[in-house]
N, C-alpha and C positions, 0 to 999 in steps of 0.2 A: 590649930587647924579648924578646930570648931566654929572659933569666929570669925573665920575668914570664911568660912562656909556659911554663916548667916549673915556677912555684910553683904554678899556676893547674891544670896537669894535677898535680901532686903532691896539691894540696887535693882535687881532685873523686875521685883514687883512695882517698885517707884514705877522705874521704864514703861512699864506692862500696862500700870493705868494711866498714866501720861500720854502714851498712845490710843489707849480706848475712849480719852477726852476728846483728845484732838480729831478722831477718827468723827467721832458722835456729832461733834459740831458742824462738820461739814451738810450741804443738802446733799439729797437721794442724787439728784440731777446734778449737780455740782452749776460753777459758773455758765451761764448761756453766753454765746459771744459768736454764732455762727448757725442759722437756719439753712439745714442741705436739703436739694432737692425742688428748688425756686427753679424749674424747667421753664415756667410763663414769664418768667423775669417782670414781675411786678411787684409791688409791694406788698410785703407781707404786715397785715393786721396785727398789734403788737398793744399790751395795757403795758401800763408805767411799771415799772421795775420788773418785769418779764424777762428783759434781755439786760449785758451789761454793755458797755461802749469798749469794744475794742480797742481803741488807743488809749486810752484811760483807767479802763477798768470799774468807772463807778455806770452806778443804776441809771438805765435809759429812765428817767423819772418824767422829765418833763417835756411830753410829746410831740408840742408845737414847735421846738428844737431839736425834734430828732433825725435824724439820715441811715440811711441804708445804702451799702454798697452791694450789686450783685455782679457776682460774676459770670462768665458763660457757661460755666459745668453748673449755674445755679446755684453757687452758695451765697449766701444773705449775710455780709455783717452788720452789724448795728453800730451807733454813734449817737450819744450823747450831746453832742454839739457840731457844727458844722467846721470850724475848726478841727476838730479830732478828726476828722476826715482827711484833711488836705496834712497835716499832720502826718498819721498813719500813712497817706500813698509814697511821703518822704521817705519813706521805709523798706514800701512792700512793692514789689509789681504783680498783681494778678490779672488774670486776663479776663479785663473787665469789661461790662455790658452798661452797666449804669449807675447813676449814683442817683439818689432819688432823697429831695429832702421835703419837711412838714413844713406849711409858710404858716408864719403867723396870720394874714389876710383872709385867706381861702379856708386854711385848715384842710388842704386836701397834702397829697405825695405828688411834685411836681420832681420834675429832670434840674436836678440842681443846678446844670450846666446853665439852665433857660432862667433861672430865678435871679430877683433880684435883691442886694440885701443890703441892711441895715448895720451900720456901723458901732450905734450905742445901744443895742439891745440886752437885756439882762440873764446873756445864754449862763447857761448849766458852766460852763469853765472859766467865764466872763472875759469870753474875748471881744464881744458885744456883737457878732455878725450873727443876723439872726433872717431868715431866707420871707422874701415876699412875693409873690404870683406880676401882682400889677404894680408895672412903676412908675417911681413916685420921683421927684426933686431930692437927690442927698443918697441917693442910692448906689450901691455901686454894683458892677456884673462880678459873676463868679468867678473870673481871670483875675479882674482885679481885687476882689476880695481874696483868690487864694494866694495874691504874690501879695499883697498887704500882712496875709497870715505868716506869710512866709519870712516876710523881713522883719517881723515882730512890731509892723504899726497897727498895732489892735490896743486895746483898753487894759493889757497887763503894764503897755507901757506908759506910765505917769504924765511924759510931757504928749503924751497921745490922748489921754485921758483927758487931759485940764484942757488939751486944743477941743476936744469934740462936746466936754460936755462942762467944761469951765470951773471944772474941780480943782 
């Protein structure tokens, strides 16, 4: 009975500091993936790995590919790539106000809807669309960049690859 009484408290201390690991690891904040309270519905100011990309889940790192989704009640999601956007809407239906992406060109937050983009660009997921202000020869609209995303003619797929960039 005894050592069944000390495997039993031996197990529950394993347990005990297995969870105070795992607890400790985590941040104060936990994941970022949703700024509430975007009543002006514009873009929220954001440094590189501040928020995570919602369809994804990795660090908004690299800014010049980033997107925001806000909705009408104001909530702000973040993306990582502009792909994970059109991605995510596959998904979700919120009741949306705008989607607002980072261009490489400008470096400003334009209406993603109005931007134009780039096919072999070296985004965060490597789907290669990558958002521009002014257009250029070779570019494509946001309709058609998201039904290209959508049928998977982006840069994950090889003979899409070797057509656009001779790989």
């Amino acid at each position: 009975m005894k050592k069944i009484l000390m495997n039993l408290l031996t197990f529950a201390i394993v347990v005990a500091v297995i969870v105070i690991l795992l607890l400790s690891l985590g941040s104060e904040e936990g994941a970022r993936y949703v700024y509430k309270g975007n009543t002006a519905h514009q873009a929220i100011p954001i440094k590189s790995k501040e928020y995570q990309c919602s369809e994804c889940n990795m660090d908004v790192e690299e800014l010049d590919y980033a997107a925001q989704l806000i909705t009408k009640e104001g909530d702000t999601y973040f993306y990582d790539d502009i792909g994970c956007v059109v991605l995510w809407l596959e998904n979700h239906s919120p009741d949306m106000q705008i989607i607002l992406t980072q261009t490489l060109d400008t470096h400003q937050w334009i209406d993603a809807t109005k931007a134009w983009y780039s096919r072999i660009a070296p985004s965060p997921m490597g789907y290669g669309f990558a958002a521009v202000e002014k257009h250029k020869e070779g570019l494509v609209s946001y309709e058609e960049m998201k039904l290209l995303m959508l049928q998977g003619k982006h840069l994950h797929d090889p003979f899409i690859k070797k057509k656009l960039l001779g790989e």
